[in-house]
C-alpha positions in Angstrom: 93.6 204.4 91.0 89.7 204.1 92.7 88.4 206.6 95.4 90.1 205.6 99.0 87.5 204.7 101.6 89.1 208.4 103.2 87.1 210.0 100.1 88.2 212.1 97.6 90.9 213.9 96.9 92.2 210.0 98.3 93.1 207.5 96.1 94.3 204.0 96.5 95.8 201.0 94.5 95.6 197.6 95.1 99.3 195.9 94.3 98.6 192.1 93.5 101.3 190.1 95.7 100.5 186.7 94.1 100.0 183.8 96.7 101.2 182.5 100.3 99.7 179.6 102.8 96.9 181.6 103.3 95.5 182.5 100.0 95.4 185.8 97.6 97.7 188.5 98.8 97.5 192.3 98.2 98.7 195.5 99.7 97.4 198.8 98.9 98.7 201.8 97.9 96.9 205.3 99.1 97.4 208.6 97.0 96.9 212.5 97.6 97.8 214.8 95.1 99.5 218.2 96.2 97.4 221.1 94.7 100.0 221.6 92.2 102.9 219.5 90.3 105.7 218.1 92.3 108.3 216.2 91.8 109.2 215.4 95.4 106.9 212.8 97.1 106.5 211.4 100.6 105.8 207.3 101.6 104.0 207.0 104.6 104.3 202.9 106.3 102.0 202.3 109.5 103.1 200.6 112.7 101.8 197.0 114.3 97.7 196.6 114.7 97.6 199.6 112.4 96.4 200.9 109.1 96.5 205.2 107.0 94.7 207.1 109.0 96.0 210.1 109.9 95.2 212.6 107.3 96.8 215.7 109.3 100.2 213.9 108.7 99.2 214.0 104.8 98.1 218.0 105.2 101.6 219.3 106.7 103.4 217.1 103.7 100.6 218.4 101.0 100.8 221.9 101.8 104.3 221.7 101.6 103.8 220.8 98.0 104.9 217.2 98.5 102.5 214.3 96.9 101.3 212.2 100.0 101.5 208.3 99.7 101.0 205.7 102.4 101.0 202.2 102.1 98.7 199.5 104.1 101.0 196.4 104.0 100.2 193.0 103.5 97.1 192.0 106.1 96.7 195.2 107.7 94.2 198.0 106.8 92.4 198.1 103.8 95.0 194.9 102.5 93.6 192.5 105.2 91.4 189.6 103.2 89.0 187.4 105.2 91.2 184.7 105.0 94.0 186.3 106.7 95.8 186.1 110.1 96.0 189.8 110.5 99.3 191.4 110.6 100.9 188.3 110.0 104.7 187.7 108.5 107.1 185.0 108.8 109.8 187.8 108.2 110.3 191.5 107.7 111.5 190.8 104.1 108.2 190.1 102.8 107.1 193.7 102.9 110.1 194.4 100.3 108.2 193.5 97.5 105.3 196.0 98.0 107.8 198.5 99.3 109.7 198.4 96.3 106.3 198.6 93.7 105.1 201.7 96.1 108.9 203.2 95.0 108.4 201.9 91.5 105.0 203.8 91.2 106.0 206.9 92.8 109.7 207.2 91.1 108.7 205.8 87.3 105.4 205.9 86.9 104.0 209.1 88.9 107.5 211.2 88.0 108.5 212.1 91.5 112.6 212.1 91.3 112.7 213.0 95.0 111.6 210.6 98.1 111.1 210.7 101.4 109.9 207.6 103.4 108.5 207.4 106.7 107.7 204.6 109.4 105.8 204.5 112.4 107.0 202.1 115.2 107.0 198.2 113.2 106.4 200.0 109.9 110.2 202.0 111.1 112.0 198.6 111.4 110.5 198.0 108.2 111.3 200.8 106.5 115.4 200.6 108.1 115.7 197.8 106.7 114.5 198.3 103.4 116.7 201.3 102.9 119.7 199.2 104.3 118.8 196.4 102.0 118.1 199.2 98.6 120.8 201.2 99.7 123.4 202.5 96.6 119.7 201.8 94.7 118.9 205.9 94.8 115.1 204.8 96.0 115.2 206.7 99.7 116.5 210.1 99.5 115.3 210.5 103.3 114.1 208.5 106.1 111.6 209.6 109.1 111.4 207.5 112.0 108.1 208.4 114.3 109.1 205.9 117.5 110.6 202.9 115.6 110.2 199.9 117.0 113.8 198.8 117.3 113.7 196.6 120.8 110.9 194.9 123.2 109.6 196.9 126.0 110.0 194.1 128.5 112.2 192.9 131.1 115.8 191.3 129.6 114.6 187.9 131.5 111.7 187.4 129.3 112.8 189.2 126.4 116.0 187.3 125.6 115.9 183.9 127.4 111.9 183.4 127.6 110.5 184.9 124.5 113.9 182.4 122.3 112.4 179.5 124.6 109.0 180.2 123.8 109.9 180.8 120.1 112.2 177.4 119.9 108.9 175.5 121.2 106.4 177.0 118.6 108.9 177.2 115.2 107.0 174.5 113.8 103.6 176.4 114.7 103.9 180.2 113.0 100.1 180.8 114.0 100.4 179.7 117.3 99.2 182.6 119.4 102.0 183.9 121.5 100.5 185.6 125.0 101.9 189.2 125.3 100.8 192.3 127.1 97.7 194.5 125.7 97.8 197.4 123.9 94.8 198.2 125.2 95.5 201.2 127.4 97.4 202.3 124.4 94.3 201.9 121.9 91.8 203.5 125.0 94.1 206.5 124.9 93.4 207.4 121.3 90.4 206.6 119.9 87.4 208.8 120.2 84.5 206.2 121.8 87.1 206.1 124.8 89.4 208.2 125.9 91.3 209.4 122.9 90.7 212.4 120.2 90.9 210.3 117.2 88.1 208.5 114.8 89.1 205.5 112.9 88.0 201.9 112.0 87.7 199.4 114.8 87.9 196.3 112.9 91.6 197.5 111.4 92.9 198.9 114.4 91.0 197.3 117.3 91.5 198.8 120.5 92.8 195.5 122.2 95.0 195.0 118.9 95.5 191.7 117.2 97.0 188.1 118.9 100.9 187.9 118.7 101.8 185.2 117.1 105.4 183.1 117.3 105.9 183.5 113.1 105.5 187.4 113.9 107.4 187.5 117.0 110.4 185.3 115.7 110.4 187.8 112.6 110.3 190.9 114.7 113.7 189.3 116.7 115.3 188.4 113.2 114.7 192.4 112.1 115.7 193.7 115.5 118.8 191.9 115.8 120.0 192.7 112.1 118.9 196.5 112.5 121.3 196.3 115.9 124.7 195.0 114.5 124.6 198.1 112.4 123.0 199.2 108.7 124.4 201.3 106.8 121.4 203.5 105.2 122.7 206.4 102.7 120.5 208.8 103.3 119.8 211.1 106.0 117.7 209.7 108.5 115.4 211.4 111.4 114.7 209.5 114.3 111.6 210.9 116.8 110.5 209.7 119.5 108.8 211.0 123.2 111.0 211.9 126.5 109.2 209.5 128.5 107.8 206.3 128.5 104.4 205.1 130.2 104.9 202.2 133.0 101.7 201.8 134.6 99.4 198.3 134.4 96.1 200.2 134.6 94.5 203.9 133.2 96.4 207.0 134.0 96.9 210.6 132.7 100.3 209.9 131.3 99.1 207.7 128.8 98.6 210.6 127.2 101.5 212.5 127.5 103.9 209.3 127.0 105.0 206.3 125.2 102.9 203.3 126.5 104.0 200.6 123.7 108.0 200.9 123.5 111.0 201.5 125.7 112.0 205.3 124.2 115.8 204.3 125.8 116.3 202.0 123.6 115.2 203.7 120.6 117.2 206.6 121.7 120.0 203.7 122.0 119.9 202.1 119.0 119.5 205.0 116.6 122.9 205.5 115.5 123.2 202.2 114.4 121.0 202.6 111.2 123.8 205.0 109.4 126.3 207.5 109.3 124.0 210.4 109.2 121.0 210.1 112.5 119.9 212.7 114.4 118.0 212.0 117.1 114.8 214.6 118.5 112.9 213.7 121.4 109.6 215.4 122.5 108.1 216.4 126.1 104.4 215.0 126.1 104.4 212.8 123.2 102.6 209.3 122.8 103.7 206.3 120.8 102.8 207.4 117.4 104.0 211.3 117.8 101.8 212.1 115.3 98.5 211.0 117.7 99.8 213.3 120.4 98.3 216.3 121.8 98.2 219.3 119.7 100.9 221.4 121.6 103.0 218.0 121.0 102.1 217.8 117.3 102.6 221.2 116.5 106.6 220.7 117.7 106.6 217.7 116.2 105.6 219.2 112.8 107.9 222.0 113.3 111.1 220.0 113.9 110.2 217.6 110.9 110.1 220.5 108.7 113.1 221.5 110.3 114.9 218.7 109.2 113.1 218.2 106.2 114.5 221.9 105.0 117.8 221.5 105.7 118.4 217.6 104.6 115.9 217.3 102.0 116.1 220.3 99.6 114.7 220.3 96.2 116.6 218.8 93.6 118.5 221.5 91.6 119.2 223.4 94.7 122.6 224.7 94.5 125.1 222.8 96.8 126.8 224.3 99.4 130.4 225.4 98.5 133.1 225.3 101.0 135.9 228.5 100.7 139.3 227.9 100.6 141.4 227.5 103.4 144.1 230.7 104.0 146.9 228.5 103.0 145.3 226.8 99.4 144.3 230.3 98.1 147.9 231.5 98.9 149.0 228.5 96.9 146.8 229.6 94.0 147.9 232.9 94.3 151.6 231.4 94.1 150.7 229.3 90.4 
C-alpha cells in the first residue's frame, strides 16, 4: 500500500478491475491501522456523488481497536479516471468484484477473521446485496446501514410509471443524462465554503453532484426491486436512519437537522426485508449521511452503533451465551 491522499497513518490500494466501454478500471482500497493488532476489521462503502472522507467515522472504529477500511468504488473518489462517466454502472453487480477483493485482502491477506461492513445510502443497497448474494460464504459477520438507499424519494406517479417510461425510451442509450432533482441543498448543507461544517474535495463530491444517467437509474430500480422481494442476509444487520425527512425546494434550517435526499419511511419500511435479524434506530436531528450530522446527533449516533456493535458483534472466542434448563428437563435429568 502507498500514503492515502488523507496522509499518513492512511493508506490505500488500487485494485486493477481490468476493462469496460470506457477504458481502464480500478477501485481503491483505503487503510488505517488500529494502534495495536486486531483481528476484527471494519469496511466502510460511500453513498452516490460520494467518496472516504469522513475520518471521525474511522476514529470511533480505531479506538475501539478495529482496523478501518473504506472502499472508493469504481468511478467515484480517488477510483474516478479521466475517461470515466462518474458514478456510472449498468448494474449493482459490478461493485461485487471489488467488494469481494476488499473481503479477500482484509480476511486472507491482512488476518482479520472478524468483519463488519458498512454502507451509506447507494453504497447500503450495495452492500445488501452483496451480503444476500455471499451469504452462507462467512465474509460479513455484520452489516451497518447509515440511511440506505432502498426506494426513490419522489412521487409514485413519476417513480413507477414515468421514471420505467423514461427508462424504456433510453435502454439503448446508458449515458443518456436522465433529468432528476439537485442535491444541491443537500451538498450546501455540508460542506464548509457554504453552509456546512465539513472540508472535502469538490471535484469528487461536487456540491450539485453528478448527472443521472438512465444505465444508473435502470440499475438502481433492478437493486431496489430485488432488495424489496426479500434477501435473506445471515448476519445481524443495523439499519439507521433520521426521524424526519426534509421537503422544502429552497434553503432552510432543517436541512440540517433532516434527511434532504431519501424518503426515511420507506427505509424504515423496507428494512425488514433484508433478513431475519434487523433492528431498526432512528435519530432526532439527523441528515442524510448520519455520520455528517451535528455533533449532539453524532454523538448518539456513535453511541447506539457501539451499542449494537457490543452486543451483536463480540470478539471471536467470546464465550456463548448458555440457556438454563427449563424446571421440567432438569427434573427429567434428575429422574435418569
Amino acid at each position: 500500500m502507498e500514503i492515502d491522499v488523507l496522509g499518513p497513518p492512511y493508506e490505500r490500494h488500487t485494485i486493477d478491475l481490468g476493462r469496460d466501454d470506457e477504458g481502464e478500471v480500478v477501485a481503491t482500497l483505503v487503510r488505517r491501522r488500529a494502534d495495536q493488532p486486531s483481528r476484527r476489521a471494519v469496511l466502510y462503502v460511500h453513498g452516490f456523488v460520494d467518496y472516504f472522507f469522513q475520518t471521525h467515522l474511522a476514529d470511533f472504529f480505531v479506538e475501539r481497536g478495529w482496523d478501518f477500511y473504506a472502499l472508493d468504488l469504481r468511478k467515484y473518489g480517488r477510483s474516478l479516471l479521466p475517461h470515466q462517466t462518474p458514478n456510472f454502472a449498468r448494474s449493482l453487480t459490478e461493485y461485487f468484484p471489488e467488494l469481494d477483493e476488499s473481503a479477500r485482502i482484509i480476511r486472507e491477506q491482512d488476518g482479520h477473521d472478524q468483519l463488519l461492513v458498512a454502507g451509506h445510502s447507494t453504497g447500503g443497497l450495495i452492500t445488501s446485496l452483496w451480503s444476500h448474494a455471499r451469504q452462507g460464504k462467512g465474509l460479513v459477520d455484520g452489516l451497518f446501514l447509515n440511511s440506505p438507499f432502498f426506494d426513490f424519494n419522489v412521487p409514485w406517479l413519476v417513480k413507477r410509471p414515468l421514471m420505467a417510461a423514461t427508462i424504456a425510451a433510453t435502454r439503448r442509450m446508458p449515458y443518456r443524462r436522465i433529468p432528476m432533482a439537485s442535491l444541491g441543498l443537500y451538498g450546501q448543507s455540508l460542506h464548509s465554503e457554504h453552509r456546512g461544517e465539513w472540508t472535502y474535495d469538490l471535484a469528487w463530491k461536487p456540491v450539485f453532484g453528478f448527472p443521472v444517467t438512465a444505465g444508473w437509474l435502470e440499475a438502481i430500480r433492478r437493486g431496489q426491486r430485488r432488495l424489496r422481494a426479500g434477501l435473506g442476509i445471515d448476519a445481524p444487520v443495523l439499519v439507521a436512519c433520521s426521524s424526519r425527512t426534509f421537503r422544502g425546494r429552497a434553503w432552510h434550517d432543517d436541512l440540517r437537522t433532516s434527511d434532504s435526499v431519501l424518503d426515511v419511511e420507506h427505509i424504515v419500511r423496507w428494512a425488514p426485508r433484508l433478513g431475519p435479524r434487523v433492528t431498526i434506530a432512528r435519530f432526532d436531528g439527523g441528515m442524510h449521511d448520519l455520520t455528517l450530522s451535528g455533533k449532539e446527533v453524532r454523538v448518539e449516533v456513535f453511541r447506539e452503533l457501539a451499542r449494537w456493535v457490543d452486543a451483536f458483534l463480540p470478539p471471536v472466542g467470546t464465550p456463548e451465551i448458555t440457556v438454563p434448563a427449563a424446571p421440567e428437563d432438569k427434573q427429567n435429568e434428575s429422574q435418569h
